[in-house]
C-alpha positions, 0 to 999 in steps of 0.5 A, a space after each residue: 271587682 279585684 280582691 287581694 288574695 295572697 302573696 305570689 312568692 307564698 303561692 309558688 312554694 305552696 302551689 295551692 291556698 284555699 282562699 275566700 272572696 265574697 262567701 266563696 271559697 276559692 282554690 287558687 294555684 300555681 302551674 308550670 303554666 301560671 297562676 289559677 283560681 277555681 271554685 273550691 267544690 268538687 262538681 260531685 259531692 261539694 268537697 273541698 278540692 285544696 286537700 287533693 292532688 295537684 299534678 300537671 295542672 289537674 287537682 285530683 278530688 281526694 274523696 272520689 278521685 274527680 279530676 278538674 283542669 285548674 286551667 279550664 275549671 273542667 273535668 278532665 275524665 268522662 268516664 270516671 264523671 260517668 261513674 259518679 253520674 254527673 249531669 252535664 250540668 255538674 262538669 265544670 266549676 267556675 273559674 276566676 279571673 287572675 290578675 298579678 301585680 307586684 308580687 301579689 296575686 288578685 281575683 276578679 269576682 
């Protein structure tokens, strides 16, 4: 099912909300590359991913130094996932289907 999220011209000057759909909350950003949505939970402690930094498609943990992809919803250094000693389990977080439409930006959950 779709979900009205937020409006495109607000998330292109924010690059990143925090949204939530159904109990979930959801970090939705805006790349060079296009629009994305993941599950707002750092895969090591549970933070909320919307405060880090987001820099060339990776948002940045602002309480470990975790690096997710908004693209793929992976971490993107093993060896830092290594020192926090993630299971391979806990490398990834869900990402949600983004769907645009007249200036308005929708998640499938």
């Amino acid at each position: 099912m779709e979900y009205l999220v937020a409006n495109l011209s607000t998330l292109n000057q924010k690059q990143k909300l925090r949204v939530q759909v159904k109990n979930r909350w959801i970090l939705l950003t805006s790349t060079e590359n296009g629009v994305f949505a993941i599950q707002d939970k750092c895969p090591h402690m549970g933070s909320s991913l919307v405060s880090g930094r987001l820099v060339d498609g990776i948002i940045t943990c602002k309480d470990h130094g975790l690096g997710i992809s908004v693209e793929t919803g992976n971490v993107t250094d093993e060896k830092k996932a290594k020192a926090l000693r993630l299971d391979e389990y806990s490398l990834s977080v869900k990402k949600f289907k983004v769907i645009i439409r007249e200036n308005a930006v929708y998640i499938e959950v």
